[in-house]
C-alpha positions as CSV (number, residue, x, y, z in Angstrom):
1,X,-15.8,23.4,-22.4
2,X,-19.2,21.6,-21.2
3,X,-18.5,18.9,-24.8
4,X,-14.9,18.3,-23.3
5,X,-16.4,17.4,-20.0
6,X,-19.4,15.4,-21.1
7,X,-16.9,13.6,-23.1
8,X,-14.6,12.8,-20.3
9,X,-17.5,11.6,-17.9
10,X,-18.8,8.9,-20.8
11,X,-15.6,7.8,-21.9
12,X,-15.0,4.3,-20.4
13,X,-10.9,4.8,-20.9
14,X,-10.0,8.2,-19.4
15,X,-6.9,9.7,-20.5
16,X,-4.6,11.7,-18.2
17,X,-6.1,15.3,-19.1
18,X,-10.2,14.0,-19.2
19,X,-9.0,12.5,-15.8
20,X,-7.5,16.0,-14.6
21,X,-10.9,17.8,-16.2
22,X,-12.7,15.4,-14.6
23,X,-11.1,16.2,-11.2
24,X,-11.0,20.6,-11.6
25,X,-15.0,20.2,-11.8
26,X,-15.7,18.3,-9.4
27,X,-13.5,20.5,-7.2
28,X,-15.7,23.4,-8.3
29,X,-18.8,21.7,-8.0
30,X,-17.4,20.6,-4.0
31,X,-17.0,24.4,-3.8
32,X,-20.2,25.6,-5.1
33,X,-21.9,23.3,-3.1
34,X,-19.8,24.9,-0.1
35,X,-21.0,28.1,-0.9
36,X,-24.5,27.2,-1.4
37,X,-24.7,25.4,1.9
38,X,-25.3,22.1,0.1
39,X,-22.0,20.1,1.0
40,X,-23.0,19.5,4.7
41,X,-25.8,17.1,4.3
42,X,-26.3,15.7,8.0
43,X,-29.9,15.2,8.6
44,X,-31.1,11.8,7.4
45,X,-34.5,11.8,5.5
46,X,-36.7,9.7,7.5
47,X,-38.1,6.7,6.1
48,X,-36.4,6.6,2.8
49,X,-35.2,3.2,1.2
50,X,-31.7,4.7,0.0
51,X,-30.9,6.1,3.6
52,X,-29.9,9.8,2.3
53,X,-29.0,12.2,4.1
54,X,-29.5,16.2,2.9
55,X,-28.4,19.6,4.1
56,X,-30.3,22.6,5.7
57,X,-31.2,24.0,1.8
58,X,-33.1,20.5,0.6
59,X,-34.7,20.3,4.0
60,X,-38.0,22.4,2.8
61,X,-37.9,20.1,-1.1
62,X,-38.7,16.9,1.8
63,X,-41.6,15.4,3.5
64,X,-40.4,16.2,7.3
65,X,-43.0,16.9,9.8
66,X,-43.2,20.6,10.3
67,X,-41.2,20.4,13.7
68,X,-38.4,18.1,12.3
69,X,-38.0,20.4,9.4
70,X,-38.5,23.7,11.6
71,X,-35.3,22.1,13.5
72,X,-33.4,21.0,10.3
73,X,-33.7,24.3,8.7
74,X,-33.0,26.9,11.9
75,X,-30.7,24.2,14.1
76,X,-27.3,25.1,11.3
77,X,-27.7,28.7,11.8
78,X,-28.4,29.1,15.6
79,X,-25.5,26.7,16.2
80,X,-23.1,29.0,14.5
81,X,-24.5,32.4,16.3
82,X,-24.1,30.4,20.0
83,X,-20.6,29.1,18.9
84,X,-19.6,33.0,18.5
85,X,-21.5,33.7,21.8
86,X,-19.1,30.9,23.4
87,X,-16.0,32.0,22.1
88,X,-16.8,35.2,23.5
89,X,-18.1,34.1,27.1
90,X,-15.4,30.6,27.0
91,X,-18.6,28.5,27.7
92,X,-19.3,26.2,25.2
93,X,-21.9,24.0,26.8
94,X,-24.5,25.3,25.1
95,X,-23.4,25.0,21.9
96,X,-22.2,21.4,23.0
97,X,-25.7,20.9,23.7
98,X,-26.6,21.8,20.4
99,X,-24.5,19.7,18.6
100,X,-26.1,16.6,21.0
101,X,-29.4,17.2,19.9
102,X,-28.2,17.3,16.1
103,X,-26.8,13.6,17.0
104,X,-29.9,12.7,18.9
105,X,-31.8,13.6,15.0
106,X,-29.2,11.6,13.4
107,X,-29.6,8.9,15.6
108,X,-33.7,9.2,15.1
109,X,-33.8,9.0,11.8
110,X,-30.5,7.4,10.4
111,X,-29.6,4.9,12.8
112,X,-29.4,2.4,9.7
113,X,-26.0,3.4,8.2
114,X,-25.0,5.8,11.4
115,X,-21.5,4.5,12.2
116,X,-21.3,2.7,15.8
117,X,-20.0,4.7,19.0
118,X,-16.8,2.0,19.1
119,X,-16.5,2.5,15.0
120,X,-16.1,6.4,15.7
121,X,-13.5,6.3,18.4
122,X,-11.4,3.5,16.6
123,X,-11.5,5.9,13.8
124,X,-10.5,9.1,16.2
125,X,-7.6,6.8,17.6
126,X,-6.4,5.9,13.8
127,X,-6.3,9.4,12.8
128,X,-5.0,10.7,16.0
129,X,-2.0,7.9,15.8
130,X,-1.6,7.6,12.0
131,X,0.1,4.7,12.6
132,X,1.6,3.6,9.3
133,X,3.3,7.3,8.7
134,X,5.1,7.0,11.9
135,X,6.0,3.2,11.3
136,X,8.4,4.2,8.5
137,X,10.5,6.1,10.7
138,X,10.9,2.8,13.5
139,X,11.2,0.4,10.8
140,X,13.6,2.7,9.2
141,X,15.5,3.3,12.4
142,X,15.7,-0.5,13.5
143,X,16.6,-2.0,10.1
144,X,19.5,1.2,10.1
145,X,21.5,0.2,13.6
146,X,20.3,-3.5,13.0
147,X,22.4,-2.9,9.8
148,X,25.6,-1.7,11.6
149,X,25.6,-4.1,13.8
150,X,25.5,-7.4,11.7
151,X,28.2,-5.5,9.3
152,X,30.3,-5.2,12.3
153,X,29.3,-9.0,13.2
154,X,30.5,-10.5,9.2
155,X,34.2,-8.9,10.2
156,X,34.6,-9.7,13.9
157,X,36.3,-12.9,14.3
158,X,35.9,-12.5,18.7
159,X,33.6,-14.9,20.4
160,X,33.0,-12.7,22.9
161,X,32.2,-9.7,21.0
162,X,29.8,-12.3,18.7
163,X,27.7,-13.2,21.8
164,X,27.1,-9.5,22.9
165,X,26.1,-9.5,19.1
166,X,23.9,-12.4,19.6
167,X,21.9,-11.2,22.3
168,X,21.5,-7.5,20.3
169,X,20.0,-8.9,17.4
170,X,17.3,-10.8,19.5
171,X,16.7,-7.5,20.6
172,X,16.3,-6.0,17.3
173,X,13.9,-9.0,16.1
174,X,11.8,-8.6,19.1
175,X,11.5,-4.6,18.0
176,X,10.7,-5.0,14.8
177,X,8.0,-7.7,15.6
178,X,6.4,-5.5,17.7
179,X,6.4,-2.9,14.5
180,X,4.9,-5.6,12.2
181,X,2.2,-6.3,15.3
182,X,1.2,-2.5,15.1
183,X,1.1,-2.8,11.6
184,X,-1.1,-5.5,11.6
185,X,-3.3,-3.7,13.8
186,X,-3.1,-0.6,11.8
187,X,-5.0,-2.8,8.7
188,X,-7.5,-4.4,11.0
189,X,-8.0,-1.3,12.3
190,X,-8.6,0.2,8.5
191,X,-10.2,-2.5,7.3
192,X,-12.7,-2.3,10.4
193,X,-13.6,1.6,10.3
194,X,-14.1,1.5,6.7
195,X,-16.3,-2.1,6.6
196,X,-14.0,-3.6,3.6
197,X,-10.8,-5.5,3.3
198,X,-7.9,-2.9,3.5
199,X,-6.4,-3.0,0.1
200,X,-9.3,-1.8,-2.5
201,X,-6.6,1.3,-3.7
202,X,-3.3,2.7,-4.4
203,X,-2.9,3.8,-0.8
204,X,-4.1,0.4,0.8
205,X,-2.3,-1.9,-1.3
206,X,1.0,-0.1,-0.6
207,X,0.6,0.0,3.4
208,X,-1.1,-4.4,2.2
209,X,2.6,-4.8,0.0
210,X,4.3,-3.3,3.0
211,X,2.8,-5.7,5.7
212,X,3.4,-8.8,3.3
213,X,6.9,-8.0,2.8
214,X,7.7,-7.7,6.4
215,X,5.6,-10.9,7.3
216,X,7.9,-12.8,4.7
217,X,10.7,-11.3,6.1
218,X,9.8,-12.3,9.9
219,X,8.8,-15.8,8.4
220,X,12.7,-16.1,7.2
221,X,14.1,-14.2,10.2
222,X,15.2,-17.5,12.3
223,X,17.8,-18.2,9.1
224,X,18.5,-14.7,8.6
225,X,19.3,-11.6,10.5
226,X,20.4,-9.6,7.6
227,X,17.8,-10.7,5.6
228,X,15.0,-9.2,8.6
229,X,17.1,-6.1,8.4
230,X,16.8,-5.7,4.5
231,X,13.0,-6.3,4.8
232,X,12.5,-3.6,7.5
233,X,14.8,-1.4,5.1
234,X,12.7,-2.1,2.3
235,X,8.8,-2.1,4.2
236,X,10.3,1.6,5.8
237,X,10.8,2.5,1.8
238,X,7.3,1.2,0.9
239,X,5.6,3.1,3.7
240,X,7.7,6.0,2.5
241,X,6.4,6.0,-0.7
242,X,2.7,5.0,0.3
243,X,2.8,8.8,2.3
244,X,4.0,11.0,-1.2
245,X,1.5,13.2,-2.3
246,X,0.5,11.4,-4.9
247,X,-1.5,8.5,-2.8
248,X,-4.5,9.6,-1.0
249,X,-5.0,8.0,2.5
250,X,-8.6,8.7,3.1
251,X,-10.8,5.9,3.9
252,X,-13.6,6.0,1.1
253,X,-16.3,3.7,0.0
254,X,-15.7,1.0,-2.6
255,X,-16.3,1.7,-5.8
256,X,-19.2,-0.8,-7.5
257,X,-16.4,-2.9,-9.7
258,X,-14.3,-3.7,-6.4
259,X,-17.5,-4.4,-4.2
260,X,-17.1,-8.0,-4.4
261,X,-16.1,-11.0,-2.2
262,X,-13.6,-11.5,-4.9
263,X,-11.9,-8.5,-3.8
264,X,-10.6,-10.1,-0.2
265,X,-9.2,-13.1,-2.1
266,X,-8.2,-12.4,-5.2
267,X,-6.4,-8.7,-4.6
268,X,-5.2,-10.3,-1.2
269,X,-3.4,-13.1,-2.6
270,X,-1.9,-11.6,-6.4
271,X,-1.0,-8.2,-3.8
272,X,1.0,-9.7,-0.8
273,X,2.5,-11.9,-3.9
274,X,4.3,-8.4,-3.8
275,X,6.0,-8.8,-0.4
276,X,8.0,-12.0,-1.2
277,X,9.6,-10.7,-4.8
278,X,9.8,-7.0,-3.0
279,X,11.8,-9.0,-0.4
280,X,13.9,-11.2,-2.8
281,X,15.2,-7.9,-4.7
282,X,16.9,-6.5,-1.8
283,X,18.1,-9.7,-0.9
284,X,19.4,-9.8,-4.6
285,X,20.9,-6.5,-4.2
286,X,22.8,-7.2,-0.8
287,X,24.2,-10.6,-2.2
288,X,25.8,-8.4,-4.9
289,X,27.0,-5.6,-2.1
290,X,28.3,-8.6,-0.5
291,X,29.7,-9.8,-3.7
292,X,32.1,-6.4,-4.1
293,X,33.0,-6.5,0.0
294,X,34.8,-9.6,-0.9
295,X,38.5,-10.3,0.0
296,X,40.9,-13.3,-0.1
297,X,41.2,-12.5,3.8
298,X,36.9,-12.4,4.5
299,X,36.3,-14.7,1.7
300,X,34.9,-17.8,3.9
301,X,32.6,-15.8,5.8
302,X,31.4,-14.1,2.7
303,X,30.6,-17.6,0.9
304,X,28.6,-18.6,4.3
305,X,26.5,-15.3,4.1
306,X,25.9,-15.6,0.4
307,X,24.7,-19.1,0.7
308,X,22.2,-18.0,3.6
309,X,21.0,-15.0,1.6
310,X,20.2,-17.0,-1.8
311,X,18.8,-19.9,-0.4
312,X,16.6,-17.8,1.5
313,X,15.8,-15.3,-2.1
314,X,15.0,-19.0,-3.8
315,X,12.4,-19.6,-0.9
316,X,11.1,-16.0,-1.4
317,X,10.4,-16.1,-5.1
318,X,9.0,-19.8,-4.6
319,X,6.6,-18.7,-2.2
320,X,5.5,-14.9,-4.2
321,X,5.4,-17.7,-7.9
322,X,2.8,-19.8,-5.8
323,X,1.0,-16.9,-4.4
324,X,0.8,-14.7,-8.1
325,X,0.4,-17.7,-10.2
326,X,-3.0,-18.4,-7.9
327,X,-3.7,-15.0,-7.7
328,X,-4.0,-14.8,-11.6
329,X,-6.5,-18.1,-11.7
330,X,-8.9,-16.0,-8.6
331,X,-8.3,-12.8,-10.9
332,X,-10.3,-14.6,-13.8
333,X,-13.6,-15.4,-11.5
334,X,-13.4,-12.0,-10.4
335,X,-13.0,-10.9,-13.7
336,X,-15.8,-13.2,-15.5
337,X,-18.5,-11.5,-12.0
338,X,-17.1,-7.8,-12.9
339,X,-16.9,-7.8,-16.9
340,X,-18.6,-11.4,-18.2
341,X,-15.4,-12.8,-19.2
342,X,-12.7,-15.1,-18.0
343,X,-9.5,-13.3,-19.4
344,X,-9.3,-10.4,-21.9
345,X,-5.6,-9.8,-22.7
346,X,-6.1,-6.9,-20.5
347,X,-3.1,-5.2,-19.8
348,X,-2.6,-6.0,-16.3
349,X,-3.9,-9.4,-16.8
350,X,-1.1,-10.0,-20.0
351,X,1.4,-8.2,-17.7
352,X,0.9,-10.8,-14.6
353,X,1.0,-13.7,-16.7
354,X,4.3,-12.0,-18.0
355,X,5.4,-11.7,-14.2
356,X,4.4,-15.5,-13.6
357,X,7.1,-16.6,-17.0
358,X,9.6,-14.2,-15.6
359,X,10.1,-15.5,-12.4
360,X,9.8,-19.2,-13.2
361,X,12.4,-19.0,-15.3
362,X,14.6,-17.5,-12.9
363,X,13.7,-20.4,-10.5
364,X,14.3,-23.0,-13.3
365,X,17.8,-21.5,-14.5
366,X,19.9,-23.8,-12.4
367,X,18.7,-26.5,-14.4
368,X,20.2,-24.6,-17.2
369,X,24.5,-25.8,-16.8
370,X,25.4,-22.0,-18.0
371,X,23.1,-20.3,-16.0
372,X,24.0,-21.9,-12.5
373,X,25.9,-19.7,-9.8
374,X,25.1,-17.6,-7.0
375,X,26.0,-13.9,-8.7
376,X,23.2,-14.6,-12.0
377,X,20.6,-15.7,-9.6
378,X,20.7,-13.3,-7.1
379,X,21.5,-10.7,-10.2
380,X,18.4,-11.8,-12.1
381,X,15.8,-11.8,-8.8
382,X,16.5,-7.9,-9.2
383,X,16.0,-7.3,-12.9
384,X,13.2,-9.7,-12.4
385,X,11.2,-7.4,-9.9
386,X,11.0,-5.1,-13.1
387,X,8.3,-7.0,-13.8
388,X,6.4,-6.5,-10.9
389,X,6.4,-2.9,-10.2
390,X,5.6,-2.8,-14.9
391,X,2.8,-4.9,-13.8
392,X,2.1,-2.9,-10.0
393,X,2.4,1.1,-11.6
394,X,3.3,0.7,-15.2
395,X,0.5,-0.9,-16.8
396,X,-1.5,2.5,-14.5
397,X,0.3,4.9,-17.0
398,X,1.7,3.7,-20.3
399,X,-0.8,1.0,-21.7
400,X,-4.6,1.1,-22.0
401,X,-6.8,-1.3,-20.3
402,X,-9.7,-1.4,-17.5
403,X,-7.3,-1.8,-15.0
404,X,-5.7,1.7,-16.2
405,X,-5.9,5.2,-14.5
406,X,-3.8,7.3,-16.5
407,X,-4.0,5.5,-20.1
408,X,-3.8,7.3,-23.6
409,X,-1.2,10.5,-22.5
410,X,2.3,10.7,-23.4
411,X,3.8,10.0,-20.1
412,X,7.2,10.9,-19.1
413,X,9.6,8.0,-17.5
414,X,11.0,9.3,-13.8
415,X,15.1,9.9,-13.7
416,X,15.2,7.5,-10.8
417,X,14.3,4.8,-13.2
418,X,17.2,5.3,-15.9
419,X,18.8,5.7,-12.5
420,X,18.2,2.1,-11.2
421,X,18.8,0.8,-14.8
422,X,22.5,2.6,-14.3
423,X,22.5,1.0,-10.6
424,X,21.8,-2.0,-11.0
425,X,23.9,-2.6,-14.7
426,X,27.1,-1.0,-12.3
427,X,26.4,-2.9,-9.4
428,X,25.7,-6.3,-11.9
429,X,29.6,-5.6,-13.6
430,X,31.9,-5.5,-10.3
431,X,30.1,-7.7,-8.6
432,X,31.0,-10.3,-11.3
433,X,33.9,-9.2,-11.2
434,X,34.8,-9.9,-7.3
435,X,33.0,-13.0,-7.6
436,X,35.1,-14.6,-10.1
437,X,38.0,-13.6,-8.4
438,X,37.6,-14.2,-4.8
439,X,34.5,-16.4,-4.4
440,X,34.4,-18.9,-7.1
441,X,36.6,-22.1,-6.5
């Protein structure tokens, strides 16, 4: 087994199972180490120009002085025989007192990289709150009675009944700003605790993706109420998905390739280039609801809506083609600092630039005479955002590259997307359909 694993840790590419083999040993290494007393390494070795920090078994292979490493070596196990005296008596002040004169050590010795009183509680108060778990739910809630509402707005014809509606949906935009302000907090408050811009891994980006999408959905939300809805439906979703098992949301150090200025800028911008097309697919997909909910009788009012929503889906792919199109340039001066070169027909590189030619010829196809009209445009900003989530998760699975985490395996394609193929080829045929017989002149 040992030539499997020395394999896996030199190989550059890791496949799917030297990735998994990878994983099992360092989970039985973490355990070992458990056992062996070796995992809790909190006494800082003083003077030392890497700032480590070791546990009570390492203590003795160290050059303490013989009072310092008389306390690193006994302070562990007398700790753990007053904590069972305190349980007993329901005291614990002296083992509290214990535990301050570890911390005073720390604090001795390891001041250099010992994490500030204020950076510990923000950190208590993120964890205590987790913030972006519980913001699906509200945004989820909001968008789904803000929903109703405008529905029952399109088909009420009553003044009076539209200005109670009026003053409800301020409301609702006030309520989901508030969301988006705690959002926003929640990523300084990330990005704070762990000393590096919030959006270095799976995790991050998605909460980063989420935050964009909303803030382009805020930006349009004067001109749109149902568009602010669909992007507090679709940030909810994202959240959602952020908090499967499959995305880890510890804070962790950066690894060396993403420790770079470069990261702020260029993963910032070519990321929250996300949030715009994210946002213009669910606007694509509503137009085409819309589309089918059309009837000679709500006709008018469903031509006003359409126009609102696809002007607003044009601004939203204009504004993520500007932001991924610069993204890409920044990209290549992060990668020539990371890997010597300017572009490499990397996978994710090829599959941005891809991205980039997708989406601006969906903005230039109403120069095309054919390819004009409301139902194609809106239809195509969904197929479109294929694109995006190939470039975003499938470049990660199917196709090797140094952007890739699960390359080289035989991976299997999720139901839900031959689903959304199904969905969206369904959705695409009666929404023609109604639109050539009740909306076009």
């Amino acid at each position: 087994m040992s030539q499997y694993l020395e394999q896996a840790y030199k190989s550059s590419l890791t496949n799917q199972f030297e990735k998994d083999f990878i994983e099992t040993d360092r989970k039985v290494n973490l355990l070992f180490s458990a056992l062996e007393g070796e995992i809790l390494k909190i006494f800082p070795v003083p003077n030392d120009l890497n700032n480590r920090w070791i546990s009570t078994s390492e203590v003795p292979s160290e050059n303490y002085e013989t009072v310092d490493a008389l306390f690193a070596t006994n302070i562990i196990p007398l700790y753990i025989k007053e904590l069972d005296n305190s349980i007993a008596s329901n005291n614990y002040e002296n083992a509290e007192k214990i535990l301050e004169s570890i911390k005073g050590f720390q604090v001795k010795y390891g001041k250099e990289i010992l994490p500030s009183e204020d950076k510990i509680k923000a950190e208590i108060l993120y964890n205590k709150y987790d913030v972006f778990k519980n913001l699906f739910l509200y945004y989820f809630l909001a968008c789904l009675v803000f929903f109703l509402f405008i529905i029952f707005q399109i088909f009420t014809t009553s003044n009076k009944i539209n200005r109670v509606f009026k003053y409800l949906f301020k409301g609702f935009r006030s309520i989901i700003f508030v969301l988006f302000i705690v959002h926003t907090f929640g990523l300084i408050a990330r990005g704070y605790i762990s000393g590096h811009a919030p959006w270095s891994d799976a995790y991050e980006s998605m909460i980063y993706v989420a935050w964009a999408t909303m803030g382009i959905g805020l930006l349009f939300a004067r001109k749109s109420d149902l568009t602010l809805a669909s992007t507090s439906f679709v940030t909810s979703m994202i959240l959602m998905i952020a908090h499967w098992n499959w995305m880890d949301p510890s804070i962790a150090n950066l690894v060396p390739v993403l420790d770079s200025y470069w990261l702020m800028i260029h993963v910032s911008v070519i990321v929250g280039s996300y949030g715009p097309f994210t946002l213009a697919m669910i606007l694509g997909i509503v137009a085409l609801i819309l589309m089918i909910l059309a009837t000679k009788s709500n006709s008018s009012i469903i031509k006003n809506k359409l126009a609102e929503i696809t002007i607003i889906n044009e601004l939203a792919i204009t504004i993520g083609l500007i932001m991924l199109t610069i993204g890409n340039f920044l990209g290549g001066m992060w990668a020539n600092e990371s890997w010597g070169r300017y572009w490499g027909w990397d996978p994710k590189e090829t599959w941005a630039l891809i991205s980039i030619l997708i989406y601006a010829f969906v903005l230039h196809m109403r120069l095309i005479p054919k390819m004009r009209g409301q139902w194609l445009f809106n239809l195509m900003s969904i197929i479109a955002f294929a694109s995006i989530v190939m470039t975003y998760f499938g470049v990660n699975f199917y196709l090797v590259g140094l952007h890739s985490y699960a390359s080289g395996d035989k991976v299997i394609t999720p139901n839900f997307v031959y689903y959304s193929i199904l969905f969206v080829f369904v959705l695409g045929l009666i929404s023609k359909f109604k639109y050539n017989k009740f909306l076009v002149k």
